[in-house]
C-alpha positions in Angstrom: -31.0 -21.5 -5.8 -30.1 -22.8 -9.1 -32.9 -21.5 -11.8 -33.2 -22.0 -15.4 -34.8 -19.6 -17.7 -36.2 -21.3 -20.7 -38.6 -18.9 -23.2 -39.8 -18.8 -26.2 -40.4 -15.7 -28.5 -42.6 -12.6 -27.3 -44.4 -13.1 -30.9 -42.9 -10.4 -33.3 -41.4 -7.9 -30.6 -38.9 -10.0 -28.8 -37.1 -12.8 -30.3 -36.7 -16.2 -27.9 -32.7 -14.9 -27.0 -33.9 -11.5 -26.6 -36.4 -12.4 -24.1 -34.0 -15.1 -22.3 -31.2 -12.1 -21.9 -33.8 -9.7 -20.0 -35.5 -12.6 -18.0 -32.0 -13.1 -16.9 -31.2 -9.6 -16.0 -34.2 -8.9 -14.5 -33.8 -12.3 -11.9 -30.4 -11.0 -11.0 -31.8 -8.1 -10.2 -34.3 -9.3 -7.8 -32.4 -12.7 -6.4 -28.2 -11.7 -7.2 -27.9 -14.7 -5.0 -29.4 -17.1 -7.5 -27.2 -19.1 -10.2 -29.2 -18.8 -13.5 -29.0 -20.4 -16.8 -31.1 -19.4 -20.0 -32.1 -22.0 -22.5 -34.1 -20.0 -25.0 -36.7 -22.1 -27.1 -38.8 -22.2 -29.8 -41.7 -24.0 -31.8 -40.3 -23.9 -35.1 -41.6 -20.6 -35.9 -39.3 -17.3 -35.8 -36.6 -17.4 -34.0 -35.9 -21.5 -34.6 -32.3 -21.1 -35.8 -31.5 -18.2 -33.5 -32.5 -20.8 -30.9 -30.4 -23.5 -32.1 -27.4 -22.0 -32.9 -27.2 -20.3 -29.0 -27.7 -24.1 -28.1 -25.6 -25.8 -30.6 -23.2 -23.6 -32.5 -22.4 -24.4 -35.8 -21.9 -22.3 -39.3 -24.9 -20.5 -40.8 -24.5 -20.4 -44.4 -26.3 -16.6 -45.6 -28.0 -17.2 -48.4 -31.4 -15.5 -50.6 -34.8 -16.6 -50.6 -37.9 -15.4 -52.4 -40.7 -14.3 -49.4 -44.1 -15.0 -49.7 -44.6 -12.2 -52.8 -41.4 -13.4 -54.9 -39.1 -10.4 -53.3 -35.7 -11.3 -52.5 -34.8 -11.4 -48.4 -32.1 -13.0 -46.4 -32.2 -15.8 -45.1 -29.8 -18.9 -43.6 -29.5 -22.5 -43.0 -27.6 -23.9 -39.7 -25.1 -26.9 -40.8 -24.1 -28.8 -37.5 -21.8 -31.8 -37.5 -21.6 -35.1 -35.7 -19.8 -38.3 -36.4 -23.1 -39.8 -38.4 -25.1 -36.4 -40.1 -24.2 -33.2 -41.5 -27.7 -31.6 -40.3 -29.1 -28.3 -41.6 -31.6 -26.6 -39.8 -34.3 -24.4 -41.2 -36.3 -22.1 -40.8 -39.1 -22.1 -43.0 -40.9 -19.1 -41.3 -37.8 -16.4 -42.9 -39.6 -17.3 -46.3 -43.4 -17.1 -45.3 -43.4 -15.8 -42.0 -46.1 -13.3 -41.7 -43.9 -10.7 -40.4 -42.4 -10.4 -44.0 -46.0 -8.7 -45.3 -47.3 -5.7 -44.5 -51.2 -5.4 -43.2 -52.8 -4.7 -46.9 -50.3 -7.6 -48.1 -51.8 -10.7 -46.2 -53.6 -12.7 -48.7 -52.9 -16.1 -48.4 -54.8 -17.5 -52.1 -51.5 -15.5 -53.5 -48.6 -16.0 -51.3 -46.1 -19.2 -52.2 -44.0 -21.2 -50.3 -41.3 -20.5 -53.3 -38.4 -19.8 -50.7 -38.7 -22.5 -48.2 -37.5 -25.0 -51.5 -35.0 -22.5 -51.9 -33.6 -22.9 -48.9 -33.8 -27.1 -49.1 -32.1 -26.8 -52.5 -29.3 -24.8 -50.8 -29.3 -27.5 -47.8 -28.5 -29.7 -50.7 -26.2 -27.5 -52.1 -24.0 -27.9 -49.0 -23.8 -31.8 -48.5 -26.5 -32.2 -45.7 -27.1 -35.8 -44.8 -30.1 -34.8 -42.8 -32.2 -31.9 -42.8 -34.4 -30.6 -40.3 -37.2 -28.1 -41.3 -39.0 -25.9 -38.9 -42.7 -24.9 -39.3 -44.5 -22.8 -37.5 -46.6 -19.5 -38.1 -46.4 -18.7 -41.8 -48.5 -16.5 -44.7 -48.9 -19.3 -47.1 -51.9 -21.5 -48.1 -50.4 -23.3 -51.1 -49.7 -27.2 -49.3 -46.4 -26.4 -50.5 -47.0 -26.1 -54.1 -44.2 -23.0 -54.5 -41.5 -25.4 -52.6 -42.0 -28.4 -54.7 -42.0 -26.1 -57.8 -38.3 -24.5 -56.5 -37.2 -27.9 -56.4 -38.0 -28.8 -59.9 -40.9 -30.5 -59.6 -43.5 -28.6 -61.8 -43.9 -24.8 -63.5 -43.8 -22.1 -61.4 -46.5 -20.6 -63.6 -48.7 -23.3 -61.8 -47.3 -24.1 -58.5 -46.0 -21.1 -57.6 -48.6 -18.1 -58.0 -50.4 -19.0 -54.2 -53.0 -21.6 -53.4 -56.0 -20.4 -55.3 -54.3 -20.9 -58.8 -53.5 -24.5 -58.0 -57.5 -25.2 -58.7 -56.6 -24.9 -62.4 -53.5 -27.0 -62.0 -53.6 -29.5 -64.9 -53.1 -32.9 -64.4 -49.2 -33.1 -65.3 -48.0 -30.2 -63.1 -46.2 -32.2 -61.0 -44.3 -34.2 -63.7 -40.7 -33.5 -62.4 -42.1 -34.9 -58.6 -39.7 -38.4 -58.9 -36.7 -36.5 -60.0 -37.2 -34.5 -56.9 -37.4 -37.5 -54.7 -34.6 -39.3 -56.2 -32.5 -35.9 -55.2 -33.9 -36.6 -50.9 -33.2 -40.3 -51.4 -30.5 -40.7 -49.2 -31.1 -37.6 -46.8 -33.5 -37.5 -43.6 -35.7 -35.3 -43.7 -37.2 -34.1 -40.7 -41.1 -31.7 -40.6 -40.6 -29.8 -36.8 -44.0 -28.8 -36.2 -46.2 -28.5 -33.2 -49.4 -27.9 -35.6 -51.1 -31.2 -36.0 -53.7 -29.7 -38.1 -54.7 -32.0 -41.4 -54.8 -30.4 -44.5 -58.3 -30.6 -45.7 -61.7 -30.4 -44.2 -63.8 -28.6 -41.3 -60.8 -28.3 -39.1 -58.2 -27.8 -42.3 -55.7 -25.4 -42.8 -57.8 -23.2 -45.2 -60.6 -23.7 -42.6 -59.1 -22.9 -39.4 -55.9 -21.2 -40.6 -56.5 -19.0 -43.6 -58.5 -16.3 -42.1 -56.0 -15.5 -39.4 -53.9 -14.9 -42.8 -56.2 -12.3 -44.3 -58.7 -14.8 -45.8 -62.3 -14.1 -46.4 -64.9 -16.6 -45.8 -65.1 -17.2 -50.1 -61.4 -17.4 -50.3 -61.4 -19.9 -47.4 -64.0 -21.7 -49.4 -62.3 -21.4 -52.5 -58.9 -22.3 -51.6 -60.1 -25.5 -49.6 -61.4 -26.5 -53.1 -57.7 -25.5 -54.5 -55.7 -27.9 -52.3 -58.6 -30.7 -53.0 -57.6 -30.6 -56.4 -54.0 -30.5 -56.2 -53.5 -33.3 -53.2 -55.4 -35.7 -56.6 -52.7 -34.7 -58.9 -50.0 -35.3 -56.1 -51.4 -38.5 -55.2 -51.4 -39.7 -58.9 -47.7 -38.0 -59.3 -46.2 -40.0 -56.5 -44.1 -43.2 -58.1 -45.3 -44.9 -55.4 -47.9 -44.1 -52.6 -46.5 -44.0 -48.6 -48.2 -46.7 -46.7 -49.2 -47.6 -43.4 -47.1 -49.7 -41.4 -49.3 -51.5 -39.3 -52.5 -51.7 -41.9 -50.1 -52.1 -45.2 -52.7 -49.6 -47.2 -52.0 -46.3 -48.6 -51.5 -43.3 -46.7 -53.3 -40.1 -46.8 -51.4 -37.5 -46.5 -53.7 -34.7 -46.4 -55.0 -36.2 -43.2 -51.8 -37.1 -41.2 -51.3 -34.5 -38.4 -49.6 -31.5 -39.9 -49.9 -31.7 -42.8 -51.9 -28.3 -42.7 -48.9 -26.9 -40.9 -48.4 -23.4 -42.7 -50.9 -23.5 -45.5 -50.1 -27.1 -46.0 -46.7 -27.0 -46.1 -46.7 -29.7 -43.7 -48.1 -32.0 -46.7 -45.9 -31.2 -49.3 -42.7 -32.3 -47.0 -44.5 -35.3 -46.0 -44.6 -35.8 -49.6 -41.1 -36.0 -49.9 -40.8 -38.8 -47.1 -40.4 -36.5 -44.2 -40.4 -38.1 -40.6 -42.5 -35.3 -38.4 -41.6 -34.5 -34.9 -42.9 -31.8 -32.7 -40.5 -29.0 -32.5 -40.8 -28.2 -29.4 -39.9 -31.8 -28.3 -37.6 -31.9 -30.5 -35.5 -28.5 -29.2 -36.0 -30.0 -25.8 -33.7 -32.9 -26.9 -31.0 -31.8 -28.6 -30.6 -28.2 -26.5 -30.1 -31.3 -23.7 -33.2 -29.6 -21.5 -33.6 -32.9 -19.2 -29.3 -32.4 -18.0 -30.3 -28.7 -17.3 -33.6 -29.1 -15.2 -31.5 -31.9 -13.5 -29.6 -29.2 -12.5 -31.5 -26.8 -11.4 -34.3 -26.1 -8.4 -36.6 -24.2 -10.3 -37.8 -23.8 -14.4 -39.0 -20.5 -15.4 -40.9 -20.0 -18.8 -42.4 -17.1 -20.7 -44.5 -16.3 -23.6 -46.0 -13.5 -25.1 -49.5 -15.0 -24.7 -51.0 -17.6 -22.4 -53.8 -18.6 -23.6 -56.2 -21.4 -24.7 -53.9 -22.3 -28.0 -50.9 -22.4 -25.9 -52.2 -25.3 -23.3 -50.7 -27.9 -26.0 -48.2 -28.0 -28.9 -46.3 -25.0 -27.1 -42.9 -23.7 -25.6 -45.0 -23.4 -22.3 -46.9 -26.8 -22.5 -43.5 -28.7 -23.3 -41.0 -27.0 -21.0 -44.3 -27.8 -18.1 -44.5 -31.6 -19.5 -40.9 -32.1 -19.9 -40.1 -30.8 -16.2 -42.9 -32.8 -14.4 -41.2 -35.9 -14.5 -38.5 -33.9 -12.6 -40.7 -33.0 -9.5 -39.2 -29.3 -10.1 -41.8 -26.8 -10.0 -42.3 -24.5 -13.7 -43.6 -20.8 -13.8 -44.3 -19.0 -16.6 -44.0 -15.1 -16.9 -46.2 -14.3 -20.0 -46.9 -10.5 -21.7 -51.0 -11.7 -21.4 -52.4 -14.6 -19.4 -55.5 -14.9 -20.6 -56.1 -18.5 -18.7 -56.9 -19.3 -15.6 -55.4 -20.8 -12.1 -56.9 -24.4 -13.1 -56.1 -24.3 -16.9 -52.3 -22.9 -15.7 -52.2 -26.1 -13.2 -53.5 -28.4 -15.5 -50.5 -27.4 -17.4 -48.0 -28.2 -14.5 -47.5 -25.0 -14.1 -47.5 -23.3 -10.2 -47.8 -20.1 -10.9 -48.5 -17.5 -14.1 -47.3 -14.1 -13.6 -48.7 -11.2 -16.2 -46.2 -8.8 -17.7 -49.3 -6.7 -18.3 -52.6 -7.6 -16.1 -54.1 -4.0 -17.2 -54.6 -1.9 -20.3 -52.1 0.7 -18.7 -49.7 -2.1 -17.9 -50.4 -3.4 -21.6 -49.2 0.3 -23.5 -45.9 0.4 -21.0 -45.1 -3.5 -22.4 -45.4 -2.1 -25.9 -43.5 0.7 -25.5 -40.4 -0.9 -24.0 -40.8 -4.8 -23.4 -37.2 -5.2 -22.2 -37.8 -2.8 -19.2 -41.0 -4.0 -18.1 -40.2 -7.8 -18.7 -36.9 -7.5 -17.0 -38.9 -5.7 -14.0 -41.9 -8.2 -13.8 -39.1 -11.1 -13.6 -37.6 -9.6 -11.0 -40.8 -9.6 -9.1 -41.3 -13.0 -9.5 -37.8 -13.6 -8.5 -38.4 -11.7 -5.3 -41.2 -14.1 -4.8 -39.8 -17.3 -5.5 -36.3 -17.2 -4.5 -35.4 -18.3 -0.8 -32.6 -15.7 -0.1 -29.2 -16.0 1.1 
């Protein structure tokens, strides 16, 4: 049996590759008969470039960045040639990604999307034609204020200092905003996001978002009032406001769909004229997933958590959607599924299997992942593969 093994990430314990490469292992441990192929995958969160790169090759340029409390960390772009682009791909997650704070450091009115306009300006730097930004989880709730201010668009002592200071933003913050678009005019800029949260309102970023960041229910409040008052002054900063193609009126960006992607940085690249995409989608097209289920008799898929968020806008969901039209059955091996039978079939999936289906089986995951991954998949291997 031919079987490909397309992941993504175990959140922050086992990177998409990392969890491909035991997947892998364990399978040939349980079916040595089967011919397996890993295509690890991602939603634009850690692990994007790590992803793409396995996939796509290319040079990663190492560069600097500042993380979400000014500190200097590493960081890198992927540059990958064709005969019409010279693409780079980001990672905006290795310059807010909550894994770069410790507990007591997670407060999301302070932390500033400084880096991730590092990291265009460097994309720049290097000649990209087309650059393609991946957003997933991230620390920030600034809509992008710290990014725009990187690229020269307004003082860092205003932009860049998190998303509760942007409520005393004066009016002319933003007043190097058209020097920074004229710098994008002739590159494609691409938001890779999966979040189609808006920026503002009931089911906003600050809303939904900020107190998974370390948010209290007043700085919530408070920094949904912040981001209010900057989207005005960006509004009034743009030379000329996006519009609609089938009405002819004005956009608003605070409401298009993920725009509240990590703290809003979503809206401040939609700002710039970016074209969104979902990641996920987007991985599935240029890691050439359709030729590779095409070739294969079964599609096995993992994450660290199955659960309600994950049913759309996720590795799972799109490896499951992607693969329907195929008629090849999907099966996910997740650390926690925490859905059940009908939700996993409403998925397309046809069959979940639990890394850790006890609190017992939960503490042996932690300690070593790799082992007990590698040993659930080749359990499920056992069970799905038709022998010799």
């Amino acid at each position: 049996m031919r079987v490909l093994i397309a992941p993504d990430a175990f959140g922050s314990t086992l990177g998409a590759t990392q969890v491909a490469t035991a997947m892998a292992a364990g399978w040939a441990a349980g079916a040595p008969h089967d011919a397996v192929r890993v295509l690890p995958l991602s939603n634009g969160g850690p692990g994007f470039l790590d992803v793409l790169q396995h996939a796509l090759g290319g040079t990663t340029v190492a560069t600097t960045v500042s993380d979400p409390l000014g500190r200097e960390v590493p960081a890198a772009l992927l540059l990958v040639e064709d005969e019409r682009h010279r693409t780079a791909w980001i990672e905006s997650s290795q310059a807010t990604g909550l894994h770069l704070l410790d507990a007591d450091e997670r407060d999301p009115s302070l932390t500033s999307t400084w880096g991730v306009g590092q990291l265009l300006d460097a994309a720049l730097a290097e000649g990209a034609t087309r650059i393609v930004v991946g957003v997933g989880d991230g620390s920030t709730n600034d809509a992008g204020a710290g990014m725009l201010a990187a690229l020269g668009a307004g003082p860092a002592t205003a932009l860049a200092r998190g998303g509760r200071a942007l409520g005393e933003a004066r009016g002319d913050c933003l007043i190097g905003l058209p020097a920074v678009l004229d710098r994008f005019a002739g590159v494609e800029l691409v938001l890779a996001t999966d979040d189609e949260t808006p920026l503002l309102g009931l089911s906003g970023t600050s809303a939904v978002d900020a107190p998974r960041k370390g948010a209290t229910p007043e700085q919530a409040q408070s920094l949904e009032f912040a981001l209010g008052h900057f989207t005005d002054i960006l509004a009034r900063s743009l030379p000329s406001a996006p519009l609609d193609l089938l009405t002819g009126k004005p956009r608003r960006l605070d409401r298009e769909p993920g725009a509240g992607a990590s703290g809003g940085l979503g809206y401040a690249l939609l700002a710039l004229g970016a074209r969104p995409v979902g990641a996920v989608a987007e991985l599935l097209r240029v890691t050439g997933f359709g030729v590779a289920v095409a070739g294969s008799d079964l599609v096995v898929t993992a994450t660290g958590r199955l659960d309600w968020a994950a049913m759309r806008g996720s590795v799972v969901s799109g490896v499951a959607e992607a693969t329907m039209e195929t008629a090849r059955p999907v099966v996910c091996v997740a650390g926690e599924c925490l859905v059940g039978r009908r939700e996993t079939m409403s998925m397309g999936l046809a069959g979940c299997y639990a890394v850790a289906d006890h609190p017992r089986e939960l503490e042996a995951m932690i300690a070593d992942p790799v082992a007990t991954l590698e040993a659930r998949t080749a359990r499920v291997a056992r069970t799905w593969s038709p022998g010799r």
